[in-house]
C-alpha positions in Angstrom: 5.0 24.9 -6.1 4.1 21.1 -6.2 6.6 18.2 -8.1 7.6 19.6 -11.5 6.6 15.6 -12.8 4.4 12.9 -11.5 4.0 9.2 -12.1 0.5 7.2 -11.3 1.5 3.4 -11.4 -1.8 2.0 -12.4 -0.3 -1.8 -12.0 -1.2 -3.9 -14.8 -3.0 -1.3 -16.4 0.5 0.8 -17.2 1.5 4.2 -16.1 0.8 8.1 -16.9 3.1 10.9 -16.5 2.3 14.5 -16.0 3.5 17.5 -16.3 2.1 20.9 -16.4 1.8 20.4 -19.8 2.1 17.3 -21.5 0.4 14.2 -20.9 2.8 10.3 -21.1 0.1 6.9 -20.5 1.8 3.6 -21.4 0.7 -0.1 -20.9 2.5 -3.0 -20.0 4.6 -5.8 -21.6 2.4 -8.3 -22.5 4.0 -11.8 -21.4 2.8 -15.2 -21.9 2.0 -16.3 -18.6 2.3 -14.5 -14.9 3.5 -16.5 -12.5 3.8 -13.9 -10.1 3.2 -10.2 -9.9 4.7 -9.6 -6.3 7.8 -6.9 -7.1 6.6 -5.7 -10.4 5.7 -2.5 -8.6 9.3 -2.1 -7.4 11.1 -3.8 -10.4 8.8 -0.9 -12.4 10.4 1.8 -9.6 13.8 0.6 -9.3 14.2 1.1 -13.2 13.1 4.3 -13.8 15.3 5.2 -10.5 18.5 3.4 -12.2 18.0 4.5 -15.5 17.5 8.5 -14.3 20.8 7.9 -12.4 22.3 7.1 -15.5 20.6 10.1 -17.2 22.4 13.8 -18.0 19.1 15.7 -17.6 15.6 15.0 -15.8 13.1 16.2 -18.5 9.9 14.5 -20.0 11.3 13.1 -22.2 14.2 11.1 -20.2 11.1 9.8 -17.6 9.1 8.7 -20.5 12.2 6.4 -21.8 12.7 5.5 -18.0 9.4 4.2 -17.7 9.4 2.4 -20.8 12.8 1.0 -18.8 10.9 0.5 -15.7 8.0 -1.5 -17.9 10.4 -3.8 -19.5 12.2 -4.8 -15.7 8.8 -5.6 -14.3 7.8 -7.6 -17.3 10.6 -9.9 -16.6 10.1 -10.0 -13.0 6.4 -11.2 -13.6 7.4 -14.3 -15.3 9.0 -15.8 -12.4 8.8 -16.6 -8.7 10.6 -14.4 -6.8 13.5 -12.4 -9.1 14.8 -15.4 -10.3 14.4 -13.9 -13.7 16.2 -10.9 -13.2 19.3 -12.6 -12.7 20.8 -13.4 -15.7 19.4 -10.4 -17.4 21.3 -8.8 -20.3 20.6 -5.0 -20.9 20.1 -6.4 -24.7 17.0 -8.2 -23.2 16.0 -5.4 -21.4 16.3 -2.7 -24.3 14.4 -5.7 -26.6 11.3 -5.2 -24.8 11.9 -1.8 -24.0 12.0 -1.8 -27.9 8.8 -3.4 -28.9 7.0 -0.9 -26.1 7.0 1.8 -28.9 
């Protein structure tokens, strides 16, 4: 009974994932200046939500690389007003960060 998976957004603190057995906690994307945070928390959501869309299977292991996903949108998102930098995003800036999360 109960969600076989759950995510605690802990804001600019990262995020854990649980299961019944294993145990994910990841930071953030350091960036050099937040001009605002309003989003992040949805940019973070809306990522993991597109990239398990995208996904063959729902297992630990695909929510871990769709949080790392998530992390990298709302990194971008923080760096501007508004989502004027998630515009003219390329997914090669997205997997970049995504990259350097590891």
């Amino acid at each position: 009974m109960g969600p076989k998976y759950v995510i605690i957004k802990k804001g600019k603190k990262g995020a854990e994932l649980f299961n019944y057995e294993k145990r994910y906690v990841t930071g953030v994307f350091d960036v050099e200046k937040v001009l605002d945070p309003t989003g992040a928390g949805d940019c973070f959501i809306g990522g993991i939500s597109g990239f398990l869309s995208q996904s063959d299977e729902i297992s630990f292991e695909s929510i871990k690389s769709a949080i790392d996903y998530g992390t990298s949108l709302a990194s971008f998102n923080v760096e501007e007003m508004g989502t004027k930098n998630l515009l003219n995003l390329s997914m090669n800036d997205v997997q970049t960060r995504v990259n350097k999360l590891k």
